[in-house]
Wavefront OBJ file of the C-alpha trace (Angstrom):
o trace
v 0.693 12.114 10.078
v 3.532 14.024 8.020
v 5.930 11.097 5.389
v 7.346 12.201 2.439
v 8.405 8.704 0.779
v 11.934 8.768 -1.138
v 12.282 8.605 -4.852
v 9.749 5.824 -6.270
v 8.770 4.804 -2.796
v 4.469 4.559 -1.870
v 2.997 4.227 2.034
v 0.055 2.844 1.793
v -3.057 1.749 4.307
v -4.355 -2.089 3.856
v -7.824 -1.933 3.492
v -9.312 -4.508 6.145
v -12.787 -5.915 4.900
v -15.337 -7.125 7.342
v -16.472 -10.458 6.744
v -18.875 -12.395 7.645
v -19.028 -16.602 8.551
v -22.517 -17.855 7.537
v -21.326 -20.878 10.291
v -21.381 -17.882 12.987
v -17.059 -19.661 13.401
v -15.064 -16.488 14.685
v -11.526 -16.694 12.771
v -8.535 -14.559 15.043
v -6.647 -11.796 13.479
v -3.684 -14.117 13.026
v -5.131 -16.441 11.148
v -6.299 -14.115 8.415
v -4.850 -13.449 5.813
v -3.231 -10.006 5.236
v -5.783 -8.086 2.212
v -4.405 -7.193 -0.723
v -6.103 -4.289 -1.438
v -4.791 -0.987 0.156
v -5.159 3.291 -0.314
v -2.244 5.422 -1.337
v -1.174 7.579 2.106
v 2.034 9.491 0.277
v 3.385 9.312 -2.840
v 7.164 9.995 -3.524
v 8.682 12.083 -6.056
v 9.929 9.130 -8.537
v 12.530 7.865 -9.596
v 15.716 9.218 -11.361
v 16.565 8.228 -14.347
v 19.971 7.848 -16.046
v 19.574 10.848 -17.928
v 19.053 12.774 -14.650
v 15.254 13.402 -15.293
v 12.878 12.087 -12.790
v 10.228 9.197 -14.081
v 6.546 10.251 -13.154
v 4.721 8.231 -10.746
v 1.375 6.596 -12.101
v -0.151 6.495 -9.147
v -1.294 9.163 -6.563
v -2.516 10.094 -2.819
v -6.060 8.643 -2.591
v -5.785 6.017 -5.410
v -6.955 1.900 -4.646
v -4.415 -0.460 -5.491
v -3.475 -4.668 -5.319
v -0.327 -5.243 -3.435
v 0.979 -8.491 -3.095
v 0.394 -9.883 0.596
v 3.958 -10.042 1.781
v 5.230 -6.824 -0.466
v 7.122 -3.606 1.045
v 8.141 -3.458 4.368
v 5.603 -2.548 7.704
v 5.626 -0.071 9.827
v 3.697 1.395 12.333
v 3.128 5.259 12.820
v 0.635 7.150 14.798
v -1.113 3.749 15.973
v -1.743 3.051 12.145
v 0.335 0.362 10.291
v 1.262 1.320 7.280
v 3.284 -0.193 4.228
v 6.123 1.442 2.215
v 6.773 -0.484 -1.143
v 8.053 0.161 -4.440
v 6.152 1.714 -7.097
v 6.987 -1.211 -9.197
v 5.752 -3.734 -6.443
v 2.153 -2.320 -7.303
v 0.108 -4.889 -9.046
v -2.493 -3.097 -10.438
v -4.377 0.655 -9.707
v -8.479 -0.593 -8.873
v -10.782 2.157 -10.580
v -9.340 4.242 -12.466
l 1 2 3 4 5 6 7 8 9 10 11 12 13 14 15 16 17 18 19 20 21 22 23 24 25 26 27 28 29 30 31 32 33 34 35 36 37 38 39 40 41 42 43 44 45 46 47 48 49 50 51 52 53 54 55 56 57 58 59 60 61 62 63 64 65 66 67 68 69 70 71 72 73 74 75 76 77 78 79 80 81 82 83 84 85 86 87 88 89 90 91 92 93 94 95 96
């Protein structure tokens, strides 16, 4: 997969986490809920500033972050969905 997100745009992967009912109940895909936690796929260059300078983006390819559940907007490349949101839609960078 080649993307090159604009300015202070990310794509990133939702992380899906198996889990496990204790009750042995099976719960469908739609009524999960979406998980919060995703990987950084592509990073963008940041954003311009008034002065003409471009801001650096704090965070980068690989990182784990906390996205809201109904932030950016989904897509769907290569079989793989994928979400492009805002740097400043990131709520917080797990790890690091």
């Amino acid at each position: 997969m080649n993307i090159r997100p604009l300015h202070d745009r990310v794509v990133v992967k939702r992380v899906e986490r198996e889990e496990q009912l204790r009750s042995g109940i099976i719960i469908p895909d739609t009524a999960k809920e979406k998980p919060q936690e995703a990987e950084v796929v592509a990073v963008g260059p940041g954003k311009i500033q008034d002065d003409g300078s471009r801001a650096p983006m704090d965070v980068k390819k690989g990182d784990k972050i906390l996205i809201g559940k109904y932030s950016g907007s989904e897509i769907k490349i290569d079989d793989e969905d994928l979400v492009i949101l805002r740097e400043d839609e990131i709520l917080a960078v797990i790890g690091n």
